[in-house]
C-alpha positions, 0 to 999 in steps of 0.5 A: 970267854965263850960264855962271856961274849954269848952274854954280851950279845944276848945283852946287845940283842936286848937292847937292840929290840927294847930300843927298836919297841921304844923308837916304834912307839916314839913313832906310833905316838908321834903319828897320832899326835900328828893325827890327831892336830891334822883332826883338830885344824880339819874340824877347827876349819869346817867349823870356821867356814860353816859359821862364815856361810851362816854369818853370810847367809843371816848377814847379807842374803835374807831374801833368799833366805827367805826365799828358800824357806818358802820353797823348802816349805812348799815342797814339805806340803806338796810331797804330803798332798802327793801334788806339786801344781796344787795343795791338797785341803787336808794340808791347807787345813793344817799348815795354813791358816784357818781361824776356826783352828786358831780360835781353838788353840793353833796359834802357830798357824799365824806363823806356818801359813806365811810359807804356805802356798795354795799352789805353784801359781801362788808361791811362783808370783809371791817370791817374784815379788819378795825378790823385787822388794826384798833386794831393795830392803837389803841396801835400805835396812839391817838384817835384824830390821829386814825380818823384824818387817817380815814377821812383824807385817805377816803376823799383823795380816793374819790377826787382822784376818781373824775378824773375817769369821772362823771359816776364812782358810787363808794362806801365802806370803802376801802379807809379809811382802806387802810389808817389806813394799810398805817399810820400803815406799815410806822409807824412801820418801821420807829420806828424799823429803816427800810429803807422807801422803805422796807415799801413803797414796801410792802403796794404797794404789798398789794395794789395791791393784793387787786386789783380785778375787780370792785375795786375803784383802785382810792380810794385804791391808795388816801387812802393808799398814805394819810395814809403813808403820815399822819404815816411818819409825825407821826412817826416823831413827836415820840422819839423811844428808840432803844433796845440795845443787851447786 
């Protein structure tokens, strides 16, 4: 009998760990299966919030996208010049756009020197004026036709600036901002039914109050020309409802 009743306890206390060692790992793996759902939903989130501010960012804010990327790009050249009030020449040369250099192969040069700034003066008037005309190109056009106007009037002023010679080293936004001036004067016009040439007269007299020494006259003239082209031909693709006075 002793020996029988010490075989049931050594089987009972068997049992008694093996059930403990198997709700333990019922609960080991019940915590890494909520760890690893808690894991799945935090990343599932970030990654939803992360495109939603993307999707805002690219969708409803491309001026100060925009905006951003020129001071990002204005800092980058200052830390490399050691000078934040002015650009160094070695840095200009590089980043900006010297048609000696882009007649030899750096065509990105067309491309970087629209967020390069000779200096804080430069960049601190350029995004004033982005910020003016850029707002008021938001409510009037999509965001793909927003930055179509801004690289496509940038680009046109820095290959017009090529026929100024091969030692022109130019910089700035201008060109890009005449643009969005250019898209935004034709498109209201026409939308209200004016005469061409009443806005063609007045984005030439703002074009030409901008005319001072040391302004890239090339670049201003290819941008604000691309930015009235690309306003007209958008302005064409809306069907503008003409208020009736009662």
């Amino acid at each position: 009998m002793p020996l029988a009743s010490r075989n049931t306890t050594n089987t009972t206390a068997y049992i008694s760990i093996e059930s403990r060692k198997s709700s333990r790992y019922k609960s080991c793996k019940s915590c890494l299966e909520n760890a690893e759902h808690y894991y799945e939903r935090f990343f599932r989130t970030c990654y939803f919030y992360l495109r939603k501010l993307g999707g805002i960012a690219f969708k409803t804010l491309p001026t100060v996208v925009l905006i951003g990327a020129n001071v990002a790009m204005y800092v980058y050249t200052s830390l490399l010049s050691g000078n934040f009030v002015t650009m160094s020449e070695s840095v200009l040369f590089y980043y900006g756009q010297w048609n000696l250099a882009v007649y030899h192969g750096y065509y990105w040069q067309l491309v970087s020197s629209m967020f390069v700034h000779f200096d804080i003066v430069h960049i601190s008037s350029n995004m004033l004026f982005l910020f003016i005309f850029g707002l008021r190109a938001e409510d009037l056009f999509s965001t793909a036709e927003y930055y179509s106007i801004y690289f496509t009037a940038g680009l046109a002023g820095n290959l017009l600036s090529l026929l100024a010679g091969p030692y022109l080293l130019s910089a700035g936004a201008s060109g890009a901002i005449m643009g969005v001036f250019g898209a935004n004067v034709i498109f209201l016009r026409k939308a209200v039914r004016q005469p061409i040439f009443i806005s063609l007269a007045y984005a030439f007299m703002f074009f030409i109050l901008t005319a001072s020494e040391g302004t890239n006259l090339l670049a201003h003239l290819g941008g604000l020309l691309a930015g009235l082209a690309i306003g007209y031909f958008l302005a064409g693709t809306r069907n503008f409802v003409r208020a009736k006075r009662s």
